[in-house]
PALO-754477 format. One record per residue: x, y, z of N, C-alpha, C, O in turn. Coordinates in nm, 2 decimals, padded with zeros to 4 digits, always signed. Example, Ala and Ser with C-alpha at 12.3 -4.5 7.8 and 13.67 -1.06 7.14 Angstrom:
BEGIN
{nu = +01.32; nv = -00.57; nw = +00.78; cau = +01.23; cav = -00.45; caw = +00.78; cu = +01.32; cv = -00.33; cw = +00.78; ou = +01.42; ov = -00.33; ow = +00.85}
{nu = +01.28; nv = -00.22; nw = +00.71; cau = +01.37; cav = -00.11; caw = +00.71; cu = +01.29; cv = +00.00; cw = +00.79; ou = +01.34; ov = +00.11; ow = +00.80}
//
This chain:
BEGIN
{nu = +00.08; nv = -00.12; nw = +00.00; cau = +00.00; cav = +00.00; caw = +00.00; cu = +00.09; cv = +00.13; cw = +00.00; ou = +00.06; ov = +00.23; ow = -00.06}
{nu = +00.20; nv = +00.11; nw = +00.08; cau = +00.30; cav = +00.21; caw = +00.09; cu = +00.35; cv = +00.23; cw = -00.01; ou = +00.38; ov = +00.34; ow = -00.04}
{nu = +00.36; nv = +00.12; nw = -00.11; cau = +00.45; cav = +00.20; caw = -00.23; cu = +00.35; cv = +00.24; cw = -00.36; ou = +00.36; ov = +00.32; ow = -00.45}
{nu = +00.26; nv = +00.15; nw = -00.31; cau = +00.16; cav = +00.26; caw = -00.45; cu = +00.12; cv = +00.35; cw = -00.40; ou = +00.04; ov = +00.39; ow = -00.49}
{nu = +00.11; nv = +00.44; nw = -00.29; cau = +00.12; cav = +00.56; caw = -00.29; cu = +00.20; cv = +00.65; cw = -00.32; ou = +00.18; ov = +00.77; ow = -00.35}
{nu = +00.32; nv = +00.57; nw = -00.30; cau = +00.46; cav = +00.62; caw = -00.35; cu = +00.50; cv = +00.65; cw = -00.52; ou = +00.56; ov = +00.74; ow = -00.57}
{nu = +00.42; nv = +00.51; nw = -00.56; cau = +00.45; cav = +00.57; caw = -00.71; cu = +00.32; cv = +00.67; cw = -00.73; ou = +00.35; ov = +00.79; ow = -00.72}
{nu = +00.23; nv = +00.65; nw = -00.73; cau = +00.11; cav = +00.77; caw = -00.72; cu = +00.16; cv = +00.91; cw = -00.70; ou = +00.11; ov = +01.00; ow = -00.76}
{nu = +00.27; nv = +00.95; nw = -00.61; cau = +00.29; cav = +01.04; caw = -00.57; cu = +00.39; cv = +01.10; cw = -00.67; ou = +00.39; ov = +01.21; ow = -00.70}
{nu = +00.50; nv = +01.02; nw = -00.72; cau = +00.56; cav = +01.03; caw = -00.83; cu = +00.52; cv = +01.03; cw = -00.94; ou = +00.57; ov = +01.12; ow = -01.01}
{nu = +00.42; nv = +00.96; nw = -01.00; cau = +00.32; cav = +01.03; caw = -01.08; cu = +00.30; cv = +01.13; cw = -01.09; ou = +00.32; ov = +01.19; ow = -01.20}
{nu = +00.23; nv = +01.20; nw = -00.99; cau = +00.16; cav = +01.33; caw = -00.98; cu = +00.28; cv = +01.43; cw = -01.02; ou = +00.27; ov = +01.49; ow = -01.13}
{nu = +00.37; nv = +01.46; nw = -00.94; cau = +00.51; cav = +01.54; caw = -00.95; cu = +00.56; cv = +01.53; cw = -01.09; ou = +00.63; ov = +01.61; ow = -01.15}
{nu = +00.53; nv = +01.44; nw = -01.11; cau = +00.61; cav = +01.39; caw = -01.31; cu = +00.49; cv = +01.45; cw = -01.35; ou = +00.52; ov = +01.55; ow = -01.41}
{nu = +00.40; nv = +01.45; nw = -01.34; cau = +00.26; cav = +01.56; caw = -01.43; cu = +00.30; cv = +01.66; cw = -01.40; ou = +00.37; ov = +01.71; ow = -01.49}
{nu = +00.30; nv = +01.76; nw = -01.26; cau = +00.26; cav = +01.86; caw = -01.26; cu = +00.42; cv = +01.93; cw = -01.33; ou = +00.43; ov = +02.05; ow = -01.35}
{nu = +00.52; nv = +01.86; nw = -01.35; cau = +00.62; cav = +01.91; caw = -01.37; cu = +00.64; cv = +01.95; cw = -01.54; ou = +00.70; ov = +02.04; ow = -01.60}
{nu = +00.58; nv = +01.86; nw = -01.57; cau = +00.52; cav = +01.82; caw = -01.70; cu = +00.46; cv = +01.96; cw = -01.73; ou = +00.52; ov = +02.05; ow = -01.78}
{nu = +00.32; nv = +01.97; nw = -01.68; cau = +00.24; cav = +02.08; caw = -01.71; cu = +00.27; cv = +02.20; cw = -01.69; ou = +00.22; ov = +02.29; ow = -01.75}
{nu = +00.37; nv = +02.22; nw = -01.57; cau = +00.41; cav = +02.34; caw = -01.59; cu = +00.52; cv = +02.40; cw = -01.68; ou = +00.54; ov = +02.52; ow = -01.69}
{nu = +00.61; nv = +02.32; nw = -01.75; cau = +00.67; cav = +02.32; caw = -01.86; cu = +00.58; cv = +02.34; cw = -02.00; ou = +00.66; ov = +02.38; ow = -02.09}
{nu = +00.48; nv = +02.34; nw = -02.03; cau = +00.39; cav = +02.34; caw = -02.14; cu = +00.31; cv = +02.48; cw = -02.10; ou = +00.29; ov = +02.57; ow = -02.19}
{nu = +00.26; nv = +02.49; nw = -01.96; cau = +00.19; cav = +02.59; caw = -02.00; cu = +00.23; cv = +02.74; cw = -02.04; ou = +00.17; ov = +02.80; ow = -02.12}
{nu = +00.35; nv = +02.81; nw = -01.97; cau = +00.44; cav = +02.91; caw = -02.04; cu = +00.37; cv = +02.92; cw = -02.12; ou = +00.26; ov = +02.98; ow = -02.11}
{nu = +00.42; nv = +02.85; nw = -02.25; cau = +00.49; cav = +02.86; caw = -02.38; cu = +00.29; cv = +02.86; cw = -02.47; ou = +00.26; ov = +02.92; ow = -02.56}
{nu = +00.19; nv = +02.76; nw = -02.38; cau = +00.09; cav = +02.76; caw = -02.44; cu = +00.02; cv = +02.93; cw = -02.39; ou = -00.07; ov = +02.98; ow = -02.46}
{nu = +00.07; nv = +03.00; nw = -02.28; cau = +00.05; cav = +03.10; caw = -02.31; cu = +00.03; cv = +03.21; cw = -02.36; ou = -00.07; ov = +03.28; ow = -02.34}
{nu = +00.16; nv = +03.24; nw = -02.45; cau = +00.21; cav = +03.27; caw = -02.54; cu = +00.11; cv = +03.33; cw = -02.62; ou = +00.03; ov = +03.25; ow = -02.65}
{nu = +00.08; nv = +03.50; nw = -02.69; cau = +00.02; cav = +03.48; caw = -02.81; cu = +00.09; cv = +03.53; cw = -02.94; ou = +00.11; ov = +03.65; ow = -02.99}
{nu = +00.13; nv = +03.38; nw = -03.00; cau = +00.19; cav = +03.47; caw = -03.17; cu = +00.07; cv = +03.50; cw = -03.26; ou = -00.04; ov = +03.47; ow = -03.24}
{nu = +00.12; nv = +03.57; nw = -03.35; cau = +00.05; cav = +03.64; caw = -03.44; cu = +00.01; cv = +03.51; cw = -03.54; ou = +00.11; ov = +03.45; ow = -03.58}
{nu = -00.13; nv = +03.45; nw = -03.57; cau = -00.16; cav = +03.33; caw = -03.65; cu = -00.19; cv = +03.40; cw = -03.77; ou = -00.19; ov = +03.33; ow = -03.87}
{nu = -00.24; nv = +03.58; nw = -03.81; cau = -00.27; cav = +03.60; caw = -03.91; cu = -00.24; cv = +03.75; cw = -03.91; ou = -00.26; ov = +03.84; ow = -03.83}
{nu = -00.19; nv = +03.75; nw = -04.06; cau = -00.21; cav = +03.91; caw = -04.12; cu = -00.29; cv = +03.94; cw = -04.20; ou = -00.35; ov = +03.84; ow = -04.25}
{nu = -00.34; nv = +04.09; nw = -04.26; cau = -00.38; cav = +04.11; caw = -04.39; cu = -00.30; cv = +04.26; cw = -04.39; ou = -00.32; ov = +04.34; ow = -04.30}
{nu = -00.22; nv = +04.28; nw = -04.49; cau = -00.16; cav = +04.18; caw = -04.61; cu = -00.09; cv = +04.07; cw = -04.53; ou = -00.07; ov = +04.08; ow = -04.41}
{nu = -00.03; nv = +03.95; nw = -04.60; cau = -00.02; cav = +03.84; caw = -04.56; cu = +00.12; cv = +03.85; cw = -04.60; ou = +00.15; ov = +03.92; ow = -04.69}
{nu = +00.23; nv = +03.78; nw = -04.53; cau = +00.37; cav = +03.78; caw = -04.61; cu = +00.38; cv = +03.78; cw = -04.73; ou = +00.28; ov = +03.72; ow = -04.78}
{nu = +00.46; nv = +03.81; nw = -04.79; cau = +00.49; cav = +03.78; caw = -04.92; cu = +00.39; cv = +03.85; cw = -05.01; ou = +00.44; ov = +03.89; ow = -05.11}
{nu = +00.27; nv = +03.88; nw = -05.00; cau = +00.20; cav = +03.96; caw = -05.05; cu = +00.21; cv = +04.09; cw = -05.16; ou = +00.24; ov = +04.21; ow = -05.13}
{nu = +00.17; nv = +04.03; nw = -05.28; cau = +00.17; cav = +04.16; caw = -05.41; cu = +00.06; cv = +04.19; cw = -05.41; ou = -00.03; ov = +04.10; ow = -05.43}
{nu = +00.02; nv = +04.35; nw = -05.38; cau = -00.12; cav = +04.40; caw = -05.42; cu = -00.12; cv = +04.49; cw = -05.54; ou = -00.02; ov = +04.56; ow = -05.58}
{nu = -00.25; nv = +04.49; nw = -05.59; cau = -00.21; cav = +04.58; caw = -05.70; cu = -00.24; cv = +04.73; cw = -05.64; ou = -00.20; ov = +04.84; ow = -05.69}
{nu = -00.33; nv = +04.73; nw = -05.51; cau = -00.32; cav = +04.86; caw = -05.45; cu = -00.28; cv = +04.86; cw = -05.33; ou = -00.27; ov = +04.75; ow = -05.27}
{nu = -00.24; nv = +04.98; nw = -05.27; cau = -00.21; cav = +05.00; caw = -05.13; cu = -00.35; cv = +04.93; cw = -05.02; ou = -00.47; ov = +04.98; ow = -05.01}
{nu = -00.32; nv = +04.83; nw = -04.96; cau = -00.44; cav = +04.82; caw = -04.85; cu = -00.50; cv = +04.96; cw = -04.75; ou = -00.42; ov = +05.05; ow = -04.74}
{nu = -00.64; nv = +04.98; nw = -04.70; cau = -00.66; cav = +05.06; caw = -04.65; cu = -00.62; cv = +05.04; cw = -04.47; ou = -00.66; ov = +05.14; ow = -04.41}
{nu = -00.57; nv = +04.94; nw = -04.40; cau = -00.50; cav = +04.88; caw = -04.27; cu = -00.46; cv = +04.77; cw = -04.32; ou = -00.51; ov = +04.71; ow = -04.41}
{nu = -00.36; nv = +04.75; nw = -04.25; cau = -00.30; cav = +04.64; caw = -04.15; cu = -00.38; cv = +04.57; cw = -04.06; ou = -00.43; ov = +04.61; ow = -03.96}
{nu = -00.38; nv = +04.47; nw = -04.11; cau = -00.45; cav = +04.36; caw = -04.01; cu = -00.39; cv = +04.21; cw = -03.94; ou = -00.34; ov = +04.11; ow = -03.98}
{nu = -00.44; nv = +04.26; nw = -03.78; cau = -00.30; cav = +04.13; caw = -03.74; cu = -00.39; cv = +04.04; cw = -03.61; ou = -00.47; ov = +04.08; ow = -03.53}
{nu = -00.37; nv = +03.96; nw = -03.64; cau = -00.49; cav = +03.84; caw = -03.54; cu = -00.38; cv = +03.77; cw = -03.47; ou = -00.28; ov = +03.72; ow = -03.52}
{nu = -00.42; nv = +03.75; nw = -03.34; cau = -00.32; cav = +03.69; caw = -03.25; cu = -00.37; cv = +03.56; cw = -03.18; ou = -00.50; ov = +03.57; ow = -03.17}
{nu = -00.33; nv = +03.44; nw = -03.13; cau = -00.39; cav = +03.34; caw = -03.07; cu = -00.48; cv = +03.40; cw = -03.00; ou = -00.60; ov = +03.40; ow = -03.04}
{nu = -00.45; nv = +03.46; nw = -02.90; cau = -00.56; cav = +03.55; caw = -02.79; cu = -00.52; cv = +03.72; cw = -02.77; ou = -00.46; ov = +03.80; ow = -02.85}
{nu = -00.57; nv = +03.73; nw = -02.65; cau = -00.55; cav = +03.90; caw = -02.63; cu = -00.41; cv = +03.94; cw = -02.66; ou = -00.33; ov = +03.87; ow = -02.59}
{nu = -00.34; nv = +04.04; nw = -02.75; cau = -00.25; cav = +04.09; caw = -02.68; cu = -00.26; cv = +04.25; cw = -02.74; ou = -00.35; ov = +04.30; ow = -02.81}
{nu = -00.15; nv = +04.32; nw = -02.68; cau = -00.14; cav = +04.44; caw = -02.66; cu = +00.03; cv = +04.50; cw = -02.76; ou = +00.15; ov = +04.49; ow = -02.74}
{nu = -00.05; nv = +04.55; nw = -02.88; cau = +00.05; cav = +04.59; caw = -02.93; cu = +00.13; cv = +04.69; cw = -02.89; ou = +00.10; ov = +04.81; ow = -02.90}
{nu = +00.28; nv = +04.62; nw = -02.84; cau = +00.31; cav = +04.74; caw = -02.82; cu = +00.41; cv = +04.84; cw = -02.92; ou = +00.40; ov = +04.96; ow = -02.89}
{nu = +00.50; nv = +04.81; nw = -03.02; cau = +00.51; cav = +04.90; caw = -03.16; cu = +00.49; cv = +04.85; cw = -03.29; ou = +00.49; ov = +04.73; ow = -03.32}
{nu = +00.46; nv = +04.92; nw = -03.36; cau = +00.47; cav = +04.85; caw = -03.50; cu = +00.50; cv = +04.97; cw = -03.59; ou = +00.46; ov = +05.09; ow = -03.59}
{nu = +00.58; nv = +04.90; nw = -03.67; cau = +00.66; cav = +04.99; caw = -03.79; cu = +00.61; cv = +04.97; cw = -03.90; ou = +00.53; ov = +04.88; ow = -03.89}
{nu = +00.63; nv = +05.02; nw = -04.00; cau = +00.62; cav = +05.01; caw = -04.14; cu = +00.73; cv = +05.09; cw = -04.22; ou = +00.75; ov = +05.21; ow = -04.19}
{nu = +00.79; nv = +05.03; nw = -04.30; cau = +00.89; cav = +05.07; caw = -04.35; cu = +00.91; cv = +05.00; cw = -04.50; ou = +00.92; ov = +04.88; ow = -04.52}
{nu = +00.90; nv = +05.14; nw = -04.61; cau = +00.91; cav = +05.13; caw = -04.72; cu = +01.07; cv = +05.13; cw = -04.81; ou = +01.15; ov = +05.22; ow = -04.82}
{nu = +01.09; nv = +05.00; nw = -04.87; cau = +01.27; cav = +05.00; caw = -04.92; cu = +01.24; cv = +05.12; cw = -04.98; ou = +01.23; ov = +05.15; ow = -04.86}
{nu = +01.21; nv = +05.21; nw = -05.04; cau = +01.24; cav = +05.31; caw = -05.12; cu = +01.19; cv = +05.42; cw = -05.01; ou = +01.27; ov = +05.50; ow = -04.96}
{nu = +01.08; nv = +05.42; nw = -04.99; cau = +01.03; cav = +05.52; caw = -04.90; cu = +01.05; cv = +05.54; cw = -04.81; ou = +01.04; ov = +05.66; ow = -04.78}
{nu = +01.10; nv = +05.46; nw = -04.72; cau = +01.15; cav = +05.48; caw = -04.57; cu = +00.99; cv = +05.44; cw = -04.47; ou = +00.90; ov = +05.36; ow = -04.50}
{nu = +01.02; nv = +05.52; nw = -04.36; cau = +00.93; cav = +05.49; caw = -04.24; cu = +00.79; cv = +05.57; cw = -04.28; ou = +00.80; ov = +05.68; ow = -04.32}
{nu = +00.65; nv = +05.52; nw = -04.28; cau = +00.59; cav = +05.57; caw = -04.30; cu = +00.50; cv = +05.61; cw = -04.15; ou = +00.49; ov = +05.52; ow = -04.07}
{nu = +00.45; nv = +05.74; nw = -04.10; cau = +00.39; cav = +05.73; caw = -04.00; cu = +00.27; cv = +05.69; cw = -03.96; ou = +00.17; ov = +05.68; ow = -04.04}
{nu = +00.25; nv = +05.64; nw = -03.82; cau = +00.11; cav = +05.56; caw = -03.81; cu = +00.10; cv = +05.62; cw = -03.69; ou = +00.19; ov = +05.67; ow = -03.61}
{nu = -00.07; nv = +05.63; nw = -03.67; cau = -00.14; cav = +05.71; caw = -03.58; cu = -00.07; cv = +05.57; cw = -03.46; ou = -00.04; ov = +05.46; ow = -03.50}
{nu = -00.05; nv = +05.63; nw = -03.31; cau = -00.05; cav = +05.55; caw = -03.21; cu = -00.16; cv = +05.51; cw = -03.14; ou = -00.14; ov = +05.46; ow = -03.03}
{nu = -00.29; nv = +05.53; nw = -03.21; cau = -00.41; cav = +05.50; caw = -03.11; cu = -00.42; cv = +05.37; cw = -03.04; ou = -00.46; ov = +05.33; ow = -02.93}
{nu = -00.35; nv = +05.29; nw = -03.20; cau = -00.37; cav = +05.15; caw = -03.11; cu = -00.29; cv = +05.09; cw = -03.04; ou = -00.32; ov = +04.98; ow = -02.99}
{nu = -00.19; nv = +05.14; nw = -03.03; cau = -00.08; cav = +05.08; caw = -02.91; cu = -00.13; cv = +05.05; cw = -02.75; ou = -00.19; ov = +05.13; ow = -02.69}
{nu = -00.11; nv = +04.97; nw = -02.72; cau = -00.13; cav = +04.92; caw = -02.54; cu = -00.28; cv = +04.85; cw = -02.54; ou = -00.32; ov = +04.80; ow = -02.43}
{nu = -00.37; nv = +04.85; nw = -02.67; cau = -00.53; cav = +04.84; caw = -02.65; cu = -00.46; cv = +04.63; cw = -02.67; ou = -00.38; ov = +04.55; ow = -02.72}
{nu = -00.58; nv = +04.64; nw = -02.56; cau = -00.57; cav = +04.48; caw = -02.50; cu = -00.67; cv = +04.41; cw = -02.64; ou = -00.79; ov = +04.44; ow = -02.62}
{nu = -00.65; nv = +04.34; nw = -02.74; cau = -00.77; cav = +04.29; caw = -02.82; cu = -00.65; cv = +04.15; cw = -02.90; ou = -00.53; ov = +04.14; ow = -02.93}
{nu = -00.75; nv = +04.07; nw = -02.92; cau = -00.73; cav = +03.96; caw = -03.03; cu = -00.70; cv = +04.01; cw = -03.18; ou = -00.59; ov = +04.00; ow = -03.22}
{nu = -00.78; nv = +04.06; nw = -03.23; cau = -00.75; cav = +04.16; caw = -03.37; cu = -00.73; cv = +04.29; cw = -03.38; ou = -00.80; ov = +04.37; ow = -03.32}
{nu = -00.63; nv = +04.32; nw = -03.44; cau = -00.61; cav = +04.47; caw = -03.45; cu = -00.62; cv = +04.50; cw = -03.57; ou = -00.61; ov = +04.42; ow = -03.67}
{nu = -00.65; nv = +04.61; nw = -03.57; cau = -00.66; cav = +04.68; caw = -03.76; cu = -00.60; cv = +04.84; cw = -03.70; ou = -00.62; ov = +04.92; ow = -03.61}
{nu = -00.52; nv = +04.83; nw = -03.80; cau = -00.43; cav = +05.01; caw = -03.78; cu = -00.41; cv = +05.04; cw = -03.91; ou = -00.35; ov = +04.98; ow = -03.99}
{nu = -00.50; nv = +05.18; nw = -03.93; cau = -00.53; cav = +05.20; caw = -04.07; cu = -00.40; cv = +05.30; cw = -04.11; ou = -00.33; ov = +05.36; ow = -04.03}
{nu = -00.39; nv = +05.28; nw = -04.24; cau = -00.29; cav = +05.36; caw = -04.32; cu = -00.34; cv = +05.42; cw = -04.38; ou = -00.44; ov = +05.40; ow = -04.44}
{nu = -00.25; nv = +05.58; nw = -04.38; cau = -00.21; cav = +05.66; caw = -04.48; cu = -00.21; cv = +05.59; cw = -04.64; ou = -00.21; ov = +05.48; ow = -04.68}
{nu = -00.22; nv = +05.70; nw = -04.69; cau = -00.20; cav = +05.66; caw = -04.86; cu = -00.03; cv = +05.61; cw = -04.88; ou = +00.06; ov = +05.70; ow = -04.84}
{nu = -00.01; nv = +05.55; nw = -04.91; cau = +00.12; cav = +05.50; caw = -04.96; cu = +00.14; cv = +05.41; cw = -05.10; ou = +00.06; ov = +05.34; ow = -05.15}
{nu = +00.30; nv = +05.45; nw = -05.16; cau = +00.30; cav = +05.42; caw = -05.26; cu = +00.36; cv = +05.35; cw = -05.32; ou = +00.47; ov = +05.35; ow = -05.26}
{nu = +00.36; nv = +05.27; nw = -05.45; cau = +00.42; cav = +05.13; caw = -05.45; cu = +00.55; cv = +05.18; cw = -05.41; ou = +00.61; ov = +05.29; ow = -05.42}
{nu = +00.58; nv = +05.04; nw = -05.35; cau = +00.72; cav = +04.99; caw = -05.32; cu = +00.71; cv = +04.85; cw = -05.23; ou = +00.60; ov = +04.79; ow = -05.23}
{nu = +00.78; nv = +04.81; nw = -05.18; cau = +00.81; cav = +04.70; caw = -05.12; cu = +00.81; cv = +04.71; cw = -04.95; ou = +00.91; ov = +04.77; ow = -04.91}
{nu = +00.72; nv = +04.68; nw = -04.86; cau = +00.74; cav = +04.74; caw = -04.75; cu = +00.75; cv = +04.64; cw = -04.63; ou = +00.70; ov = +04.54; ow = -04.66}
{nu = +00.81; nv = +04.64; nw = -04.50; cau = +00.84; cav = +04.51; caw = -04.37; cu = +00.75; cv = +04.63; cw = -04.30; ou = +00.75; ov = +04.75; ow = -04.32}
{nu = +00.66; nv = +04.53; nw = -04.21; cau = +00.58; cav = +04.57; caw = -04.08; cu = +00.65; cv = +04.47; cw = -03.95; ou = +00.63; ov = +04.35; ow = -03.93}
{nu = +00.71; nv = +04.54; nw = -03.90; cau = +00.76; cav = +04.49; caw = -03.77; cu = +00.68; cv = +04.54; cw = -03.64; ou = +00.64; ov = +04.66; ow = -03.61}
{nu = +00.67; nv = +04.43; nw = -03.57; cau = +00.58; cav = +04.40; caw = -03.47; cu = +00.64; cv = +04.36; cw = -03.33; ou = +00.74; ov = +04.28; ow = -03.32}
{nu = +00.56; nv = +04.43; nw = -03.20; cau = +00.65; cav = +04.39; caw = -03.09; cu = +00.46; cv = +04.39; cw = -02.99; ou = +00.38; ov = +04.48; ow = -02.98}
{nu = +00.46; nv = +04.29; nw = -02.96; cau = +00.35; cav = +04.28; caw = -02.85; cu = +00.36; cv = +04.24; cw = -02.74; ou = +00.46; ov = +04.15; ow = -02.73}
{nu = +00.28; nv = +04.26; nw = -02.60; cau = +00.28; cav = +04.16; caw = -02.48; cu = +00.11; cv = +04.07; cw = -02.48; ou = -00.01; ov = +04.12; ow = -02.47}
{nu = +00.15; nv = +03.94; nw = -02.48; cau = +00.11; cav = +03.90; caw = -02.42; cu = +00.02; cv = +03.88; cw = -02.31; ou = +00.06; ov = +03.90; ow = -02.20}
{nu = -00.09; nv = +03.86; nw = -02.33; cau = -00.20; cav = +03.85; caw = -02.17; cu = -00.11; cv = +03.77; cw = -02.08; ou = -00.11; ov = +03.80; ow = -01.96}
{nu = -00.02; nv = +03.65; nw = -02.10; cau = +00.08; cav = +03.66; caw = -01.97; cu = +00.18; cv = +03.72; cw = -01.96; ou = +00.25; ov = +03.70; ow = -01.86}
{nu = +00.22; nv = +03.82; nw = -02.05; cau = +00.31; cav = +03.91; caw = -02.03; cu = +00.41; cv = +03.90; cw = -02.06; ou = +00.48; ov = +03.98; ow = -02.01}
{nu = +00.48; nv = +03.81; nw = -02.12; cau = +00.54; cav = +03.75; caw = -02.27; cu = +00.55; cv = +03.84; cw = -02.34; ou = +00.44; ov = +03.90; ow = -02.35}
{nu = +00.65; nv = +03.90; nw = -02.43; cau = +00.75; cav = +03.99; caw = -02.50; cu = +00.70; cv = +03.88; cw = -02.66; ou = +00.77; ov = +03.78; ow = -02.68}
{nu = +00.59; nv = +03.92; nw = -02.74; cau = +00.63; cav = +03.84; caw = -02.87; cu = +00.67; cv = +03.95; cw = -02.98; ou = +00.61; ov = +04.05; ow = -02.98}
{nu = +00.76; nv = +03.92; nw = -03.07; cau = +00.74; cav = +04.01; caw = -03.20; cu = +00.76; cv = +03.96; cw = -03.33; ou = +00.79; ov = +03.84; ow = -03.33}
{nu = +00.76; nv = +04.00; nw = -03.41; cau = +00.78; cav = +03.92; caw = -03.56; cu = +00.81; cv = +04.07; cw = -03.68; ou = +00.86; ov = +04.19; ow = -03.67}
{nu = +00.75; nv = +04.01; nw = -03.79; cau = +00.77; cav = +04.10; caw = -03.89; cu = +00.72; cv = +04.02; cw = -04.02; ou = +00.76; ov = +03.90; ow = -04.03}
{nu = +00.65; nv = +04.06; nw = -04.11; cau = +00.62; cav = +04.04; caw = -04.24; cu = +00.61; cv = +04.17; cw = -04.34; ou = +00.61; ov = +04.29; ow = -04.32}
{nu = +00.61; nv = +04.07; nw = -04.47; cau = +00.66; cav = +04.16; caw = -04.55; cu = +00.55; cv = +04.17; cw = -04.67; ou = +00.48; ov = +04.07; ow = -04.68}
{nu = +00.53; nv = +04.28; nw = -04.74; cau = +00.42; cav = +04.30; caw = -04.85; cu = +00.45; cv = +04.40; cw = -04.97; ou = +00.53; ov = +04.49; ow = -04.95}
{nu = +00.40; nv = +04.39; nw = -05.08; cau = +00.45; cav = +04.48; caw = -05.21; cu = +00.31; cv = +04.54; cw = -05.25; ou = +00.21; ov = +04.48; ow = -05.24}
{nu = +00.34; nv = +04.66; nw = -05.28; cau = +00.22; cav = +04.73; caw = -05.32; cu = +00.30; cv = +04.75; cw = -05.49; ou = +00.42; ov = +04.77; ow = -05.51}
{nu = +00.21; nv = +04.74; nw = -05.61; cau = +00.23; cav = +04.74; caw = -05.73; cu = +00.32; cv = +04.65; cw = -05.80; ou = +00.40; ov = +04.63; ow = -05.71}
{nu = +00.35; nv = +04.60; nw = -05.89; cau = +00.39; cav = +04.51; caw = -05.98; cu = +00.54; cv = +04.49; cw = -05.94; ou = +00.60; ov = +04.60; ow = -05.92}
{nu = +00.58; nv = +04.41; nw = -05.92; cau = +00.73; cav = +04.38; caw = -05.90; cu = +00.83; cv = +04.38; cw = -06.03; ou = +00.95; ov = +04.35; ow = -06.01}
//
């Protein structure tokens, strides 16, 4: 009786050790979607940026930067807003080749960022 409580109890400690290694990481929210989407040729300038995250997070910068054009400015309204999708509308901009770099927290407060890339007019 003594020792299958023993392994029982070693069991449990091998789970919970288990589960706390998983859940971190399942906390996490990366970005599952954009619009424009990487790699993306449009034939026009999108009217926002759109970025969908596993769950809540809170963007905290995002850039846009044109190879030819340089840095284009973006209103800060939506920075720090706690939501699953964001849309942050653009200015008129014009073809060229542009990276949106992204830096958010996390509802557990996790540091995620990334960057994708999009072409407005013909390559």
């Amino acid at each position: 009786m003594a020792a299958l409580r023993s392994v029982m109890a070693g069991m449990a400690v091998a789970l919970l050790a288990i589960s706390l290694q998983v859940l971190p990481a399942a906390a996490h929210s990366p970005l599952i979607s954009s619009s424009p989407a990487d790699g993306d040729v449009l034939a026009a300038a999108p009217p926002a940026i759109k970025m969908k995250f596993r769950s809540t997070a809170r963007l905290v910068r995002l850039a846009l930067t044109g190879a030819q054009s340089g840095e284009v400015t973006l209103s800060e309204e939506h920075l720090m807003v706690e939501k699953q999708r964001h849309t942050v509308a653009l200015p008129a901009i014009a073809a060229d080749e542009y990276e949106v770099r992204w830096r958010a927290l996390s509802a557990d407060g996790h540091l995620v960022k990334g960057s994708f890339s999009f072409t407005v007019g013909s390559e």
